[in-house]
Each structure stands twice: as structure tokens, then as C-alpha cells.
NUDREN-721757 format. One record per residue (C-alpha): x, y, z; chain; residue in three letters. Coordinates in steps of 0.02 Angstrom, whole numbers, plus 50000, padded with zeros to 5 digits. Layout:
<rs>
px, py, pz, c, r
X, Y, Z, A, ALA
...
</rs>
This chain:
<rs>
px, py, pz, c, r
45360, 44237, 49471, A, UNK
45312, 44346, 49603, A, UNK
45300, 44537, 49588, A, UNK
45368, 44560, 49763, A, UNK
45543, 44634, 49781, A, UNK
45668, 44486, 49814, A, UNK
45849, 44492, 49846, A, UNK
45981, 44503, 49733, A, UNK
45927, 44438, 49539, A, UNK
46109, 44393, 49498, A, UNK
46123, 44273, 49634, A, UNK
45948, 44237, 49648, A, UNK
45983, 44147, 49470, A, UNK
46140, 44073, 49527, A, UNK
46142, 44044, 49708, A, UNK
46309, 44069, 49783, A, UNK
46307, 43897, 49873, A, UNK
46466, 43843, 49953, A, UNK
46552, 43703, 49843, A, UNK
46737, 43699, 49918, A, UNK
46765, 43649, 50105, A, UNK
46813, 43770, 50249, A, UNK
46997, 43797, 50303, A, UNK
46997, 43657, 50447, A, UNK
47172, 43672, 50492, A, UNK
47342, 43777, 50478, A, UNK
47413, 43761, 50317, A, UNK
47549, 43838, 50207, A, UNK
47570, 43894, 50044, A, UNK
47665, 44005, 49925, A, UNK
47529, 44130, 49881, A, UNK
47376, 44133, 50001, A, UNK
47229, 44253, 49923, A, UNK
47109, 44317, 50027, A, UNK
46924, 44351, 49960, A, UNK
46840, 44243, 49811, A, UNK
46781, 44390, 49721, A, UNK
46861, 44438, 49541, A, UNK
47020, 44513, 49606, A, UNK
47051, 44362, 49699, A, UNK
46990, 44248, 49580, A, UNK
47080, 44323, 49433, A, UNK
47237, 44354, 49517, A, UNK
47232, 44146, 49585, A, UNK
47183, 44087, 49391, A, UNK
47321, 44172, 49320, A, UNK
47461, 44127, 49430, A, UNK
47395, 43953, 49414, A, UNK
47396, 43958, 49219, A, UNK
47577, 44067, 49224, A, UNK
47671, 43937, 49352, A, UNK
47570, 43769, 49379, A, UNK
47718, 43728, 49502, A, UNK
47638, 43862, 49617, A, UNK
47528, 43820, 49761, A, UNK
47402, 43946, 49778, A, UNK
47260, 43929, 49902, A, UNK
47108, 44053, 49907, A, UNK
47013, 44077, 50077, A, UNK
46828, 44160, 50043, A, UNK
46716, 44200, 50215, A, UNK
46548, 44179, 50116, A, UNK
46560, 44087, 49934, A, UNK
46642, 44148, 49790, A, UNK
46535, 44291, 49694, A, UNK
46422, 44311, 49862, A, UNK
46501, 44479, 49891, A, UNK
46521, 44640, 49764, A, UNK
46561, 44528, 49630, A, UNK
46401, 44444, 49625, A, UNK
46300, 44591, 49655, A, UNK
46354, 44754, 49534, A, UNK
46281, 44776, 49368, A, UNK
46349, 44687, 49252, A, UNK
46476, 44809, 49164, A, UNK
46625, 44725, 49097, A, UNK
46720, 44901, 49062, A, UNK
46865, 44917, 48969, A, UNK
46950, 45027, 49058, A, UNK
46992, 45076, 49244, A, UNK
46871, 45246, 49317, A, UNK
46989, 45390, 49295, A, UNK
47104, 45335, 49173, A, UNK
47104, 45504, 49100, A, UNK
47232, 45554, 49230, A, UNK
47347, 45417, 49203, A, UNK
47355, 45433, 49015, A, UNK
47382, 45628, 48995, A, UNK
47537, 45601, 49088, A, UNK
47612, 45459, 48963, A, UNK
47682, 45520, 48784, A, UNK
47702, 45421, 48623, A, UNK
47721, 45235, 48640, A, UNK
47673, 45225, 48821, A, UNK
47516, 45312, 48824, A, UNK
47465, 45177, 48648, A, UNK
47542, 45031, 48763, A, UNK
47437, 45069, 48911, A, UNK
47263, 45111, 48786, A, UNK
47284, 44935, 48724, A, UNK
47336, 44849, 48894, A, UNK
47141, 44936, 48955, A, UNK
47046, 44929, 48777, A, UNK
47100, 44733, 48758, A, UNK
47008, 44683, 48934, A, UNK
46858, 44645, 48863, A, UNK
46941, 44552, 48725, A, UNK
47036, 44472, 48847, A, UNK
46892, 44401, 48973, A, UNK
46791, 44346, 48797, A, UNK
46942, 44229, 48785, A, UNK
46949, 44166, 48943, A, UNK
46757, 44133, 48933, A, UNK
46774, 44019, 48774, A, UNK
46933, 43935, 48845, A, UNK
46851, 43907, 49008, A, UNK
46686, 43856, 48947, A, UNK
46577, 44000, 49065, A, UNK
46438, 44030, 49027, A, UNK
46384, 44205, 49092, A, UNK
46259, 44298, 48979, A, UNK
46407, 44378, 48897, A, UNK
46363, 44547, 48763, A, UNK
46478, 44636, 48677, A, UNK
46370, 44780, 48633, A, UNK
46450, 44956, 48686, A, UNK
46393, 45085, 48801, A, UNK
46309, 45245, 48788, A, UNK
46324, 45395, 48922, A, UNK
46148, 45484, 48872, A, UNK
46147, 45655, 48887, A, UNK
45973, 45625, 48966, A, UNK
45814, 45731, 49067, A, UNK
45899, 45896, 49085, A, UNK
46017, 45996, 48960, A, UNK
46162, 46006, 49096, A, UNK
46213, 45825, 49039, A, UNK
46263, 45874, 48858, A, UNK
46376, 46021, 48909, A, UNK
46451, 45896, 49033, A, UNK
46462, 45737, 48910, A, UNK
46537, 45866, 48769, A, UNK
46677, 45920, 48908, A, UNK
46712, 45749, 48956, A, UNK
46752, 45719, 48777, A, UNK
46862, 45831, 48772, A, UNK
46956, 45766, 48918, A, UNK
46947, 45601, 48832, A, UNK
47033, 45673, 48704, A, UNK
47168, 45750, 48781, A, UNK
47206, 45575, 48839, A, UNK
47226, 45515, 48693, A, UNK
47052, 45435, 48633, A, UNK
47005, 45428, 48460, A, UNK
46852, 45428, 48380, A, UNK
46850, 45241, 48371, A, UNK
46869, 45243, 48559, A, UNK
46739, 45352, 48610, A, UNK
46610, 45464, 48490, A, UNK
46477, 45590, 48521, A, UNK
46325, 45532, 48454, A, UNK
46205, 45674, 48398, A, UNK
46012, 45676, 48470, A, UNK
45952, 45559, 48338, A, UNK
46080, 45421, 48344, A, UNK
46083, 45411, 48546, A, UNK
45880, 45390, 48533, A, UNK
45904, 45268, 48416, A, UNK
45991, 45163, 48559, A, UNK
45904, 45211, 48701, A, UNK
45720, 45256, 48703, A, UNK
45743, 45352, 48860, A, UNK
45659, 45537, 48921, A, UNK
45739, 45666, 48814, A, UNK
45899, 45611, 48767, A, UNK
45977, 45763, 48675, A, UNK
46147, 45655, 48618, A, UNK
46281, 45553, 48719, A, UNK
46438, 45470, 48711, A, UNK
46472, 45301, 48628, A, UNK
46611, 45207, 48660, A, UNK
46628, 45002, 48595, A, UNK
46750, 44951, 48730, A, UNK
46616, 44892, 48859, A, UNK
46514, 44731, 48850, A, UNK
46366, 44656, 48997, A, UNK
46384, 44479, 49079, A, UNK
46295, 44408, 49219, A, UNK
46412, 44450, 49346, A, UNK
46371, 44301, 49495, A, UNK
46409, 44181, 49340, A, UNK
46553, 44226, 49299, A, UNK
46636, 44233, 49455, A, UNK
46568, 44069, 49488, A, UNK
46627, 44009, 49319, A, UNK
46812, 44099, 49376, A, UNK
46800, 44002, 49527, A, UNK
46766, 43800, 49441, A, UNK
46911, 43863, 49339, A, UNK
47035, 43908, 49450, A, UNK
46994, 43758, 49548, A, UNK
47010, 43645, 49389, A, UNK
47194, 43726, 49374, A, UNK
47221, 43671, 49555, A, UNK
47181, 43809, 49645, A, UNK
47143, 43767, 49833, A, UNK
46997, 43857, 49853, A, UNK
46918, 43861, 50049, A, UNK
46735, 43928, 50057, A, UNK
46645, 43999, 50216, A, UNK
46834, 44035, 50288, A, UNK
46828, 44217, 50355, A, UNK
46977, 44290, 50405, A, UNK
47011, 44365, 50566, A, UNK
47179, 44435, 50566, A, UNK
47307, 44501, 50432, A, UNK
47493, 44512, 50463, A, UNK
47629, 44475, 50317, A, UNK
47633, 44303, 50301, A, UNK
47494, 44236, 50387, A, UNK
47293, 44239, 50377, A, UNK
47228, 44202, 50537, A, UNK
47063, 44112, 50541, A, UNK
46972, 44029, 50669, A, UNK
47056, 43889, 50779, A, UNK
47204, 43892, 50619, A, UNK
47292, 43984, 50497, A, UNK
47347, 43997, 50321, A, UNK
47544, 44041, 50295, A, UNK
47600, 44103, 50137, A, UNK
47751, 44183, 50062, A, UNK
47631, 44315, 49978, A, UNK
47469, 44368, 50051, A, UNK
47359, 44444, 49918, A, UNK
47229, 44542, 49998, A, UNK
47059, 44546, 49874, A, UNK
46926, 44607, 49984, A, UNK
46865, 44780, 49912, A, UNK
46750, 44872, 50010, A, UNK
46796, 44743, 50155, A, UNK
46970, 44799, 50171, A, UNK
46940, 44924, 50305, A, UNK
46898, 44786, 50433, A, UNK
47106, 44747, 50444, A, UNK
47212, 44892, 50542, A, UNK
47329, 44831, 50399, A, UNK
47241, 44897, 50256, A, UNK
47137, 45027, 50349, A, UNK
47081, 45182, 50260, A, UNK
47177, 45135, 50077, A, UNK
46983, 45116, 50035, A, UNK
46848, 45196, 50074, A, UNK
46673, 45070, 50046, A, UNK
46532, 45166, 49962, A, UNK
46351, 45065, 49925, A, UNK
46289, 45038, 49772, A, UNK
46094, 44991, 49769, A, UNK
46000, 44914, 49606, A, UNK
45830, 44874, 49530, A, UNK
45778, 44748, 49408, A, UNK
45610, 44731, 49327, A, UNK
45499, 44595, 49266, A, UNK
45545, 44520, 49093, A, UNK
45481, 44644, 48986, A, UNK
45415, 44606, 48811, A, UNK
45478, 44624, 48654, A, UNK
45363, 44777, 48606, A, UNK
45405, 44881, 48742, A, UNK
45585, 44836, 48718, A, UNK
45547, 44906, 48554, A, UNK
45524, 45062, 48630, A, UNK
45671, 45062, 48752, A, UNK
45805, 44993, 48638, A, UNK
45950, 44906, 48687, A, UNK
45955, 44806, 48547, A, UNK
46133, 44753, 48576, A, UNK
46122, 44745, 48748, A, UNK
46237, 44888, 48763, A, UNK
46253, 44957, 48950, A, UNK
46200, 45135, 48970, A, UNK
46185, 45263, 49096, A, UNK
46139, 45441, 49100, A, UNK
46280, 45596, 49114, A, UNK
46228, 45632, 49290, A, UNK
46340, 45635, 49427, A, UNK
46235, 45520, 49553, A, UNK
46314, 45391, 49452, A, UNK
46173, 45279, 49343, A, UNK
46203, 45139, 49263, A, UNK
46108, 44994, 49182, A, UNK
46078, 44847, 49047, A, UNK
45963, 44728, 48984, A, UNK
45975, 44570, 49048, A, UNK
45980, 44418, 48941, A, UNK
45813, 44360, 49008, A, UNK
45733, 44519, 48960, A, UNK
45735, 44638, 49110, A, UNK
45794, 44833, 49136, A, UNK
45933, 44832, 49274, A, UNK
45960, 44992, 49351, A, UNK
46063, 45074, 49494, A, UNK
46155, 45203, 49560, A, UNK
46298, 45249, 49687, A, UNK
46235, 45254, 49884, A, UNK
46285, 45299, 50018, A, UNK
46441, 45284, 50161, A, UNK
46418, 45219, 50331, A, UNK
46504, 45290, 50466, A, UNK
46672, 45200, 50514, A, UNK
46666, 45129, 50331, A, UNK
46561, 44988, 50374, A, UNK
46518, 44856, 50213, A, UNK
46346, 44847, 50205, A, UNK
46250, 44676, 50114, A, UNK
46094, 44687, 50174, A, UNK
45950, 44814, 50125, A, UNK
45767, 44872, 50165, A, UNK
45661, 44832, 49993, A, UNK
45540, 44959, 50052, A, UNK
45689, 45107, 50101, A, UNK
45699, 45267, 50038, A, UNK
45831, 45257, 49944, A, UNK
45765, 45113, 49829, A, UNK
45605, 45218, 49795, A, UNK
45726, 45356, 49741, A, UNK
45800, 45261, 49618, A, UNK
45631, 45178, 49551, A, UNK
45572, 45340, 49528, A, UNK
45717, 45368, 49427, A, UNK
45721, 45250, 49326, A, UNK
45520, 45296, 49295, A, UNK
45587, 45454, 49249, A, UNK
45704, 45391, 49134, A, UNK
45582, 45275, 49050, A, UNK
45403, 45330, 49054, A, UNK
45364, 45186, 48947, A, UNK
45388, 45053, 49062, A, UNK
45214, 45108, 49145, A, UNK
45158, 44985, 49258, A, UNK
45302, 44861, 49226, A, UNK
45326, 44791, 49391, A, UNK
45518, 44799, 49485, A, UNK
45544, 44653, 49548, A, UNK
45715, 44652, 49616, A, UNK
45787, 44780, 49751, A, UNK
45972, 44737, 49804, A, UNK
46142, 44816, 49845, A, UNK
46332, 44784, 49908, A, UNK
46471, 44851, 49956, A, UNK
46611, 44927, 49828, A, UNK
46782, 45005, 49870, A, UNK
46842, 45167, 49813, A, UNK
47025, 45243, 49831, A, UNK
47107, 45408, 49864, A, UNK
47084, 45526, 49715, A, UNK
46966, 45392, 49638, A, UNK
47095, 45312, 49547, A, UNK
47117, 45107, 49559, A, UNK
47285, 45020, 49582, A, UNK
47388, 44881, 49606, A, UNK
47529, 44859, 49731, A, UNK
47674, 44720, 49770, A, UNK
47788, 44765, 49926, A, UNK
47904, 44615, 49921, A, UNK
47970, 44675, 50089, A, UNK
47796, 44628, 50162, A, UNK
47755, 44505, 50054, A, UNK
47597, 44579, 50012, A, UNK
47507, 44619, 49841, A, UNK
47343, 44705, 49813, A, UNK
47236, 44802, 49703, A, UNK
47064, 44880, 49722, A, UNK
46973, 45055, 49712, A, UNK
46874, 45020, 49573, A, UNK
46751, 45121, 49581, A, UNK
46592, 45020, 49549, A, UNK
46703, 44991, 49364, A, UNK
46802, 44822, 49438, A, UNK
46698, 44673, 49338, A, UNK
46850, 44715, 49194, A, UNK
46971, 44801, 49302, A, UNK
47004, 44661, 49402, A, UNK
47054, 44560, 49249, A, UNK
47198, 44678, 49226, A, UNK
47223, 44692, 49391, A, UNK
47230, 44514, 49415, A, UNK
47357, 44495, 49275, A, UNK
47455, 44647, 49346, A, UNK
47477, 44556, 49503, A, UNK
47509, 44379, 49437, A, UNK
47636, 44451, 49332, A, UNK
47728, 44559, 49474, A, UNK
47753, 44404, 49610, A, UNK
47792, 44286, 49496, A, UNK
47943, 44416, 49424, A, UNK
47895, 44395, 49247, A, UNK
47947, 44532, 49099, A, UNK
47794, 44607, 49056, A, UNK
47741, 44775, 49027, A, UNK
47596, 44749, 49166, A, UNK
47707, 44792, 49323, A, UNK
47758, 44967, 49243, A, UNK
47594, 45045, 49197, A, UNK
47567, 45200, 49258, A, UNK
47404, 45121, 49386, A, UNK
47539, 45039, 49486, A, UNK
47598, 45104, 49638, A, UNK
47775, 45168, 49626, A, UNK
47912, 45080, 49705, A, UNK
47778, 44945, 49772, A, UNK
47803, 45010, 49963, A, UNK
47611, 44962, 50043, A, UNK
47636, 45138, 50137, A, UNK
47632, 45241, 49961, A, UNK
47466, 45198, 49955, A, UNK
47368, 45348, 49985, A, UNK
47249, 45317, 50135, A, UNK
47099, 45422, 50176, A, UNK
47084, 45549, 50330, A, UNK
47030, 45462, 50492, A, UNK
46830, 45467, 50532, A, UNK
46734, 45560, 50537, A, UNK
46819, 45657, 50400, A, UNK
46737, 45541, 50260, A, UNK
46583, 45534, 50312, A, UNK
46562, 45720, 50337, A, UNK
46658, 45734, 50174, A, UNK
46541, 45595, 50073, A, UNK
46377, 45676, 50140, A, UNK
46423, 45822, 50111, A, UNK
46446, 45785, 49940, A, UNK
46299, 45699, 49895, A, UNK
46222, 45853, 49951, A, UNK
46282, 45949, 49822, A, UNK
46251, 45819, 49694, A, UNK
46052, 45790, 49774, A, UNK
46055, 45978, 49760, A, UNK
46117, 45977, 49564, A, UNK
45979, 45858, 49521, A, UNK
45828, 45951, 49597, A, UNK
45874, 46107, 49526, A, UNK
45926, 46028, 49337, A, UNK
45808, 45913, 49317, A, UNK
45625, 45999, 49341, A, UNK
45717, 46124, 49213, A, UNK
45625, 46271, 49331, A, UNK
45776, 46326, 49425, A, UNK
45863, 46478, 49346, A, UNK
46016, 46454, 49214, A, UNK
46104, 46523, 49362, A, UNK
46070, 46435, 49497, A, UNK
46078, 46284, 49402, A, UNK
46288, 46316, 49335, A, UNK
46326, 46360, 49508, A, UNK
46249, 46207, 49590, A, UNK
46346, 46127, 49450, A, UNK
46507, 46200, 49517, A, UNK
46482, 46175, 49695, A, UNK
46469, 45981, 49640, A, UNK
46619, 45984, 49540, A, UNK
46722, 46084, 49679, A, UNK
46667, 45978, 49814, A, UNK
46725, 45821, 49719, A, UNK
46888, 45894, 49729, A, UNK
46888, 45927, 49886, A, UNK
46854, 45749, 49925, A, UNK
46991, 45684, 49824, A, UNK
</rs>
């Protein structure tokens, strides 16, 4: 294979080829879901498998898994990004009902898989946060911990693993210790949502492929020369969400860009580790993340950046600046790889929601469900979310509906929107500017104690601000 960067490896190993035919004409049905990603493909399986009777059709403008579903890294987390919050809130039984409800995703999708019969590179190895190339990380691994605890987390859950243990996972630049936790496993995400999608088709699903919607009201999609009526719209899209005046500003879409190597072999896997394939990342706040890839190559990203007027973004320069940030990164991070060759450079589109919590939403007044704000964390949120949803318009009991993720009273305007441009992009720029500024001083280790703990606060306080 060629050394040269190509697009995305994901779907460069599955191509996302349309299978199902476009919308040609108006239709109806009773739940109409809008985006064949994982929330929409998750949320149309499961009402399928919970109420055959139903007829659920599924309109996707590209082909299912094209978009952030077929592009992220490969983390099947169990657990939704700042669950911390949620749980400190919760006492006794409901705090242990919601752990399990978030802890039993991965268990959950594992099923599914072997059920289903997909096929999608699926390891159930773990991941370790590295306290990694500067000593910042531990102090801020060791007080996430903490928080962790407060919410509840045992040992079993997640565990500090001292400076021996962590390198004996990961053979990456000075990793002083980290934190282990086994609910996390790595899949090859443009499978599986094209695995979701034969599924939910199989069930009866009417799924219509290169079918973009131009206009959102309750009740109707409107598409091109037709449109798709529905007693519930379920609106999956994500980081696209901000292209509908109905669901503008409830996220705001953030890039995410990635790397992937050559197949590396087995002795200088040796040196790297992931025996398990367990995902890692490093305790920085620009967000890293990566795993080995069941053909043998180091995946690697981190979070982007935020176009003004929250614009999704699919398409990327190879040769940009911000992929030879990230190579030299992941250099950084792994001196050993040498002259190992990247041969992947790719990114997408991800949403994230006020206060960067995820939720899901049913206003039966509007007929409309959703969930979304992952994150960059939604290969297993959307699972639960999926369920959650299922659960909620088909009225069944179920402790789903009343978890504490859920928007209360299911109203669409509880959601909590973000301010109107260009407050987010002055406020997201702004804020990887104090993060850039953390890293230069941390990470060369030449930067005064001082000046490093107050960059360090800047970061944290400007997250707040932002939330």
C-alpha cells in the first residue's frame, strides 16, 4: 500500500457505498429518523425489535456510517463524557441503577454483535488515561480520581495504576502512572454502523440512502420534490443539527482530526504495547485518544477546531497544519515508531452540548425525540441513547426514560442552547488558547512550576466559562 496520506482508513476498508434507494416520493410513517449514523441507527433497531408492528423509516443524505460514525476512533465507552455530574447528584439505589444502565453498554453492544452477526474488529480490552510527557498529567489524573470517586466509582470501575503497571500497557514517552478503567472496548467503527444498518433493515426498517433533508418541522421531513410524514420525527444528526432553525444552537459541532500508521510489526508493537488492544489516551486536555487497530496500526487523534457559524466540516487538507501537529504528537508520544510511515490523515464533524453533558429528549407535544452531545464519546452512548429513546415513544416501563441524562419534563425548549455567533467561536478559540498555551509551557518541562499551575488554571477557568 502506498505511504501517501489517504482519506479516512475506517471507510477506506469499508466503503460507505449506498445500498438502500433514495426517498422518491412522499411517504408516511409512524416514526421517521433522520441521519443513518448510530443514534439513528440504534434508536430505528430497537424500536423495530421492541414493536415489529411499527413502521419506522430512516432517511440518510450520504450512506449510513459516511458521517461521524464512520469516522471517530473507535472507542466503544461505557459511559456518557461527564457523567460525574449526573451521578453525584443520585443517592443509594439510583446512583447503582444508573452505574449499571452506563457500565452494561459495552456488554450490551457485544450482544447485539453476536445476535446480529457484525463483524467489526470488536476488543474488549480497557482503557488507560496515561499520565504521559509532562508531570502536570498525574496531579490531574489523581484529581480526576477523586471526582470519580465522589461519584460513586469503585476500584473495579476505575484504578490508578502506578508508573510501572501503566508502562507495562503502554510503551509511551514517560508515562509516570494513569488511570485504568475495564468498561471501554475498540471496534471498527464504519463496520459497525454498517453492520447496524443490514440489521435494522433485516428487522424491516425502511432505510432511504443519499436522501438529505431540507426542512424540519414536527411531523414532516422535507426532502427534495417529496416528503416523509411521521408521527415522531427523531432527529440523529450530531454535529449536523445546526443546519435546522429547529434544532439550532442545542449543539455546538467541534472537529475531530486523526492519524493512522502503516501496519506496524510485531516487534515494535512489542515496544508500544497494547496487547489487549485497550484504547488509550494521554491526561492532557487537547483531548488524545487512540488504539491499535486489528490490522496492526497506531490510530491517533485529537479534538479540532470550530468553524464559524458552526459549520460541519468532512473534508480536510492531508498536508494542514493541524495534522502535522498531531503527527508530531503522536512522535512525541512514541519515539519508537521512528520512521514508521502515517498513512492515513482524516477528520469529521462531532456535536457537543451546553455544559458538555449528552442527553436525550421526547416532547410528545412536538412529536419530536432526540439525543446527541456526545462529546467525541457517542460510538457507546448512542446505544443507550438509542434504547432511551426507543423506550420513551413507544411508552414502555423502563428505568431508561428517568435517568438523570434525560431532559426533564421532555419540553424540546429545556434544552439548553448555546449563545448566538460569534459568541462560540470567540469562546472555543479562546479556549484552545489556553489549552495550546498549557501544552507549550508543560510539556518542554522548562517553564517555571509557576507559570506552568497558572496556565493550568486559566485552562480550567476558561472551560467553565464556556460551559
Amino acid at each position: 500500500m502506498s505511504s501517501q496520506p489517504q482519506a479516512c482508513l475506517w471507510l477506506d476498508q469499508s466503503p460507505a457505498e449506498p445500498r438502500w434507494p433514495p426517498l422518491a416520493q412522499s411517504a408516511r410513517c409512524d416514526v421517521a429518523v433522520i441521519g443513518g449514523g448510530y443514534t439513528g441507527l440504534w434508536t430505528a433497531y430497537y424500536l423495530k425489535r421492541m414493536a415489529p408492528e411499527l413502521e419506522v423509516a430512516l432517511l440518510e443524505a450520504e450512506s449510513c456510517g459516511w458521517g461521524a460514525s464512520g469516522r471517530n476512533g473507535g472507542w466503544l465507552i461505557g459511559g456518557l463524557a461527564g457523567q460525574e455530574a449526573h451521578l453525584r447528584g443520585l443517592d443509594g439505589e439510583r446512583r447503582e441503577q444508573a452505574r449499571r444502565r452506563l457500565f452494561g453498554i459495552v456488554d450490551e453492544v457485544a450482544a447485539v454483535l453476536a445476535r446480529e452477526g457484525i463483524e467489526c474488529d470488536f476488543a474488549h480490552g480497557g482503557v488507560l488515561y496515561a499520565a504521559a510527557r509532562y508531570p502536570e498529567q498525574e496531579a490531574a489524573g489523581r484529581r480526576w480520581l477523586r471526582e470519580l470517586r465522589r461519584a460513586g466509582h469503585g476500584e473495579a470501575d476505575f484504578r490508578w495504576l502506578e508508573r510501572e503497571e501503566a508502562q507495562s500497557q503502554l510503551g509511551a514517552r514517560d508515562v509516570r502512572g494513569g488511570v485504568f478503567s475495564p468498561h471501554c472496548a475498540v471496534i471498527q467503527p464504519a463496520r459497525l454502523a454498517q453492520g447496524l444498518a443490514r440489521a435494522a433493515a433485516r428487522l424491516g426498517v425502511r432505510i432511504h440512502e443519499r436522501s438529505p433533508v431540507r426542512r424540519l418541522a414536527p411531523g414532516v421531513a422535507g426532502l427534495d420534490g417529496c416528503e416523509l410524514r411521521a408521527d415522531v420525527i427523531v432527529p440523529a444528526l450530531e454535529g449536523a443539527a445546526n443546519q435546522f432553525p429547529l434544532l439550532g444552537r442545542c449543539l455546538l459541532p467541534v472537529q475531530s482530526l486523526l492519524l493512522a500508521t502503516e501496519p506496524l510489526p510485531a516487534a515494535l508493537w512489542e515496544e508500544i504495547g497494547l496487547a489487549r488492544r485497550q484504547a488509550f489516551g494521554d491526561l492532557s486536555r487537547m483531548v488524545t485518544y487512540g488504539q491499535r487497530s486489528a490490522d496492526g496500526r497506531l490510530v491517533f487523534g485529537a479534538r479540532g477546531g470550530y468553524r464559524l457559524g458552526g459549520r460541519a466540516q468532512w473534508d480536510f487538507d492531508p498536508d494542514g497544519a493541524e495534522f502535522a501537529w498531531r503527527e508530531r504528537l503522536l512522535r512525541q508520544l512514541f519515539p519508537a515508531l521512528g520512521a514508521a510511515a502515517v498513512q492515513y490523515r482524516w477528520g469529521g464533524t462531532l456535536g457537543v452540548a451546553r455544559a458538555f453533558t449528552p442527553y436525550a429528549m421526547y416532547d410528545r407535544r412536538a412529536g419530536i425525540a432526540m439525543a446527541g452531545g456526545y462529546g467525541g464519546e457517542g460510538v457507546g452512548a448512542a446505544n443507550l441513547m438509542g434504547r432511551t429513546l426507543a423506550e420513551w415513544i413507544l411508552e414502555r416501563d423502563g428505568d431508561l426514560t428517568s435517568m438523570p441524562w434525560v431532559v426533564p419534563e421532555g419540553r424540546l425548549e429545556r434544552v439548553r442552547r448555546w449563545a448566538p455567533e460569534p459568541v462560540p467561536w470567540l469562546g472555543y478559540h479562546l479556549l484552545r488558547g489556553g489549552y495550546a498555551l498549557e501544552e507549550r509551557l508543560c510539556a518542554g518541562n522548562a517553564a517555571p512550576a509557576w507559570a506552568r499551575r497558572g496556565a493550568g488554571r486559566l485552562a480550567a477557568a476558561l472551560e467553565s466559562l464556556l460551559a
